[in-house]
Steps between C-alpha positions, in 0.01 A plus 500: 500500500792735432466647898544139598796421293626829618448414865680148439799575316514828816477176770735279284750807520487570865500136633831502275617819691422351800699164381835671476414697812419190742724209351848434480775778547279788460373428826823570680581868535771644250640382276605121480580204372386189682790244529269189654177440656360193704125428614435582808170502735410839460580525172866515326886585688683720217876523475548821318746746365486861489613574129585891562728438810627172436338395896293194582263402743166257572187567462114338633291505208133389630285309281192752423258367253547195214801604367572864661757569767500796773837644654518399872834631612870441420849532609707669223809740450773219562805413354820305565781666678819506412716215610233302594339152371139581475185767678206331635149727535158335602160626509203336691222607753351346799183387341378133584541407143829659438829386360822673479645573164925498512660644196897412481716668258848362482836678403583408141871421621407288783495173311118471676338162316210410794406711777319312796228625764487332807710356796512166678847624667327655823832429737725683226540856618475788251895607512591135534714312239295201362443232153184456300525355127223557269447129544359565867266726428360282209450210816320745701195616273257565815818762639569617156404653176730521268510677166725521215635872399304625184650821357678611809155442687327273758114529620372279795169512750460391841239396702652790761777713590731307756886485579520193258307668191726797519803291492635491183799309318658489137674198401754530154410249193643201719333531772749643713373769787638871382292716687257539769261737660371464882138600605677794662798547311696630196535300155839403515773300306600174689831383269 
């Protein structure tokens, strides 16, 4: 009887090991903090921060067993430049069932409320001049997703990485259009 309770309490004490090992942010490399998390297909899309360098990035955290996650890749080491309104980083894969996590972090002086993924402008050129309100977007759900700014962050996933899901926008408290980012381009102040 006491090699049994011996060999339980030795289980109970490794499946808890194993706990902290698979699930949540001990499953991402280094250490971090995770900032959000959404469901995904494969498992979970992580925003994170790296707590020793002050960095963030996404991360694909694939469903493994019940409640146990595995580390499937990430994008990390980012950070907002000077003098400009937010960084974008994504991580995703080509796998049939994949998704594409986008982590946002915005520039605490920006005056960043909502930060929008998506495009229904195709005929406005990149280096063009152009209006979109907040209000827009919001009348455009099937071009869109929109997200309010929580702690300087934003977390979205896409069915797939196109020119639309890599355009990004910030729109102040009001509404108004402050910033943008082009599939191609540079995040960059508008007013």
């Amino acid at each position: 009887m006491k090699k049994i309770m011996i060999a339980i309490l030795i289980s109970l004490i490794l499946l808890a090991g194993l706990y902290i090992w698979l699930a949540g942010p001990s499953a991402i490399p280094g250490n971090v903090k995770i900032i959000q998390s959404q469901k995904t297909v494969y498992g979970k899309a992580v925003l994170f921060e790296d707590v020793d360098n002050q960095t963030f990035g996404v991360a694909r955290l694939e469903h493994y067993w019940w409640f146990f996650y595995s580390f499937g890749g990430s994008s990390y080491g980012h950070y907002v430049e000077e003098d400009k309104p937010f960084k974008v980083t994504g991580y995703g894969t080509n796998d049939k069932i994949d998704s594409l996590a986008i982590g946002v972090k915005v520039s605490s002086g920006s005056g960043i409320k909502y930060v929008a993924v998506g495009n229904y402008m195709e005929d406005v050129a990149p280096d063009e001049s152009y209006e979109l309100h907040l209000d827009e977007v919001r009348k455009n759900p099937d071009d869109y997703q929109l997200k309010e700014v929580e702690d300087d962050y934003a977390l979205f996933v896409v069915d797939e990485y196109t020119d639309d899901t890599w355009t990004i926008r910030g729109f102040d408290e009001s509404g108004n259009l402050i910033a943008d980012k082009s599939a191609w381009g540079e995040p960059r102040y508008l007013k």
